[in-house]
N, C-alpha and C positions, 0 to 999 in steps of 0.2 A: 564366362570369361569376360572381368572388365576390359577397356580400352585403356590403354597407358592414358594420366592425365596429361592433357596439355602443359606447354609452359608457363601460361599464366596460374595455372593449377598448381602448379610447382615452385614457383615463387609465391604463390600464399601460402602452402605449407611450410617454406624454410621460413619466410614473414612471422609466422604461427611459431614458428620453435623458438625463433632467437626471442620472441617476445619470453616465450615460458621458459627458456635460460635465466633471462635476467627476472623473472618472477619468482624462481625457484628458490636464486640466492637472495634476494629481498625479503621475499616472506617465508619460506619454510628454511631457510640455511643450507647449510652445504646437504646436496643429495644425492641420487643416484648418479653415475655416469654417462649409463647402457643408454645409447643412443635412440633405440628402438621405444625402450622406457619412455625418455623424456617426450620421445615424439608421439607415443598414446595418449598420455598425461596433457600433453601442451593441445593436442586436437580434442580432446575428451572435453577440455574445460571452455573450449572454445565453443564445440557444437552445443553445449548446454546453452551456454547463453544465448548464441544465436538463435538456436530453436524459442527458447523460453521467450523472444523480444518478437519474434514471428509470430509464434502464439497467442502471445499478452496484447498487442499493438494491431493483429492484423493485415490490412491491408495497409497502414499507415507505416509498416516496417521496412527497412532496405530488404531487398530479396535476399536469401539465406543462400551459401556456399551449397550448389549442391554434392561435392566433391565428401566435406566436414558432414553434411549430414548424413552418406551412407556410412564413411566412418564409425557416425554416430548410433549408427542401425545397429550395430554389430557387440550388443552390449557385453553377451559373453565375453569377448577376447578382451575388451578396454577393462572388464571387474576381472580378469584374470590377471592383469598387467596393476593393475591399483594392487590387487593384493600382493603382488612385491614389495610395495613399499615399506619401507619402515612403518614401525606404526605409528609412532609420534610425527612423521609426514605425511602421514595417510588420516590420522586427525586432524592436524594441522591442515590441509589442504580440504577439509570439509568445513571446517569453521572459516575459513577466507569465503570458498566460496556460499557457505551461507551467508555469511556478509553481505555479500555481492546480490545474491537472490533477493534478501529482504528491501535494500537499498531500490530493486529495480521495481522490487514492488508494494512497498509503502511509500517511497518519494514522487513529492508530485514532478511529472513531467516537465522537463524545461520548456518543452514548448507551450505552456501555458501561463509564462511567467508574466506575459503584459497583460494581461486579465486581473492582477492584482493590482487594482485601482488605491494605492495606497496615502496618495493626496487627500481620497474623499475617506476612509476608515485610516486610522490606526492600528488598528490590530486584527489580522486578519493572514493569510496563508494560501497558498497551494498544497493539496493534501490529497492523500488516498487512501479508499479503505477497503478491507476484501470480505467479501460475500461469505456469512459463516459457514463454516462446514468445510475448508480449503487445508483439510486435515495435514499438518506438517509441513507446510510449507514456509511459515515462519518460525520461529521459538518464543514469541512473543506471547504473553496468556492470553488466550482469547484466539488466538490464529489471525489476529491483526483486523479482527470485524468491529473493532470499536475506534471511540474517536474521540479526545478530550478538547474542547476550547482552550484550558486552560493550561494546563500541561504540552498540547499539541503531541502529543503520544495517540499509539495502537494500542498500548497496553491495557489489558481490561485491571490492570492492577495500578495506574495514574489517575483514575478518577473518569472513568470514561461518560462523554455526554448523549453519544448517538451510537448504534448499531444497525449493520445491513445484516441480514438477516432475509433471508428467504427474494432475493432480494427488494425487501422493502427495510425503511428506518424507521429505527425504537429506540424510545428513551427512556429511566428509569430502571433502573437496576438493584444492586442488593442493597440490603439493610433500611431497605424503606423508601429508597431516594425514591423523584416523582419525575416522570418527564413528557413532553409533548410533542410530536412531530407534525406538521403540517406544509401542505403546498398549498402557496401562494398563486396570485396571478400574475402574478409580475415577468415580465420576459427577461427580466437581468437581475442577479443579485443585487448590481449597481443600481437598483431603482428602489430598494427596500428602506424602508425607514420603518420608527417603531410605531408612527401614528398608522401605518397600514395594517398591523398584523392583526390577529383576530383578538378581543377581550380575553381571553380565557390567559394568554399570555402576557397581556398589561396587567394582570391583577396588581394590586400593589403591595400585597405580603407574599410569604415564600405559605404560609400559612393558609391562605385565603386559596393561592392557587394550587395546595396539595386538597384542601376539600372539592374545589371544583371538578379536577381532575378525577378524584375518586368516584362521581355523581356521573361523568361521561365514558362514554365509550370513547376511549384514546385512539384518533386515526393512527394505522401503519401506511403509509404514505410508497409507493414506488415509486422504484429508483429510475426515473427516466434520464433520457439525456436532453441536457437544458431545463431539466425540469426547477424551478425554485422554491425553496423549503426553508422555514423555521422553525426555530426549537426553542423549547424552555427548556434547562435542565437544574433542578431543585435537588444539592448531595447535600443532607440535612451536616453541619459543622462544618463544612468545607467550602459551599459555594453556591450562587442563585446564579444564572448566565442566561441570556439571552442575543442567540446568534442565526444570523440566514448562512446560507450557501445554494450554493447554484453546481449543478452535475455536469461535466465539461466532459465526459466520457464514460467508456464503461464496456468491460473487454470479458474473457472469461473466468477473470479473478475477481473482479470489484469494480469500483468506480473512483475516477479523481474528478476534485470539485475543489471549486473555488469557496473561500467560509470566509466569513466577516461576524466579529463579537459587537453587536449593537448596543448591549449594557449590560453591565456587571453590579448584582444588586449586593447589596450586604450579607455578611455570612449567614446563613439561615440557622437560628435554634428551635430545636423541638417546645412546641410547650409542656 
């Protein structure tokens, strides 16, 4: 036998419902009534997230409701209460919240926003990427373990330049393309320039630097925190790039890092 929640307890769950009222007729349209309903639905959507940012964040998260999370324990009753729904609102309400899941975990974090030194680069981003094998967690191809410069996409299908992977980075993918990952010694991405990186990445053709690469053993580099990294990435008709980033964290989905594009060489053709 639980203990009746307190009143603080109790104004977070009406807090919780009036919120999923006015979420209900916003994104899914007019809904159920049943009070009981709404009030599964509105905690059900809440414990996710909460846990899921508890999870993601760890010790750097607000502490979690304990009230929403035994709720949340109780998965039989809240999938027996979902399966009332309509089913075009019981769709509907997985596509928001996968929204919502891939946003929390492909966008880089706000709190890493003054890190992007955009005075000294132009082009460059707060980004995250997840650790393959993070099976359905997004719908993105690839499961969001890739990472384009140039696109700034997850998708393994926008041209992607790096992959985590076991977690270390890889570069080079289908159809031939060539790529190189390497760490630096640098303590800040902010300290990289191109005269520092190693030759193998100054080559001066996309040509010169696919025969090279073939001749080595291509480091896989791990994903530390703080750690600082370079890449070539040679997608033969589409793009030559060469860019650093720096790993600003890294939880048990992936890692966000700060990236900066150093130089974007000419479109690469086959000979």
């Amino acid at each position: 036998m639980h203990d009746e929640p307190n009143a603080a307890t109790r104004d977070r769950k009406r807090a919780a419902i009036l919120d999923y009222d006015a979420w209900v007729e916003r994104d899914l349209g007019p809904g159920p009534r049943q009070p009981m309903l709404k009030i599964a639905i509105g905690l059900a959507v809440a414990a996710t997230v909460t846990i899921a940012v508890v999870r993601m964040w760890g010790a750097d998260s607000p502490p979690a409701d304990k009230a929403v999370i035994e709720l949340a324990g109780d998965a039989e009753e809240l999938a027996t209460r979902l399966r009332a729904l309509p089913l075009e609102q019981h769709v509907r309400l997985v596509q928001v919240g996968q929204r919502a899941l891939e946003d929390r975990l492909l966008v880089g974090p706000a709190k890493w926003a003054s890190r992007l030194n955009a005075t000294q680069f132009g082009n460059g981003g707060i980004a995250r990427i997840l650790n393959r094998g993070q099976s359905g967690l997004v719908s993105l191809r690839g499961g969001g373990a890739y990472f384009s410069f140039t696109s700034r996409s997850n998708s393994y299908d926008d041209g992607p330049d790096i992959e985590l992977q076991r977690w270390a980075f890889h570069s080079g993918f289908a159809g031939g393309d060539v790529g190189v990952v390497v760490r630096l010694d640098q303590k800040s991405v902010d300290d990289v320039t191109l005269d520092v990186l190693p030759d193998v990445l100054r080559l001066p053709s996309a040509a010169a630097f696919d025969q090279a690469v073939r001749k080595m053993r291509a480091p896989k580099p791990a994903a530390v925190v703080g750690g600082v990294y370079a890449v070539r990435s040679v997608r033969w008709g589409k793009s030559d790039v060469i860019a650093t980033f720096e790993v600003l964290d890294r939880g048990p989905y992936g890692v966000s890092f700060v990236w900066y594009e150093l130089e974007t060489r000419p479109t690469p053709r086959r000979r």
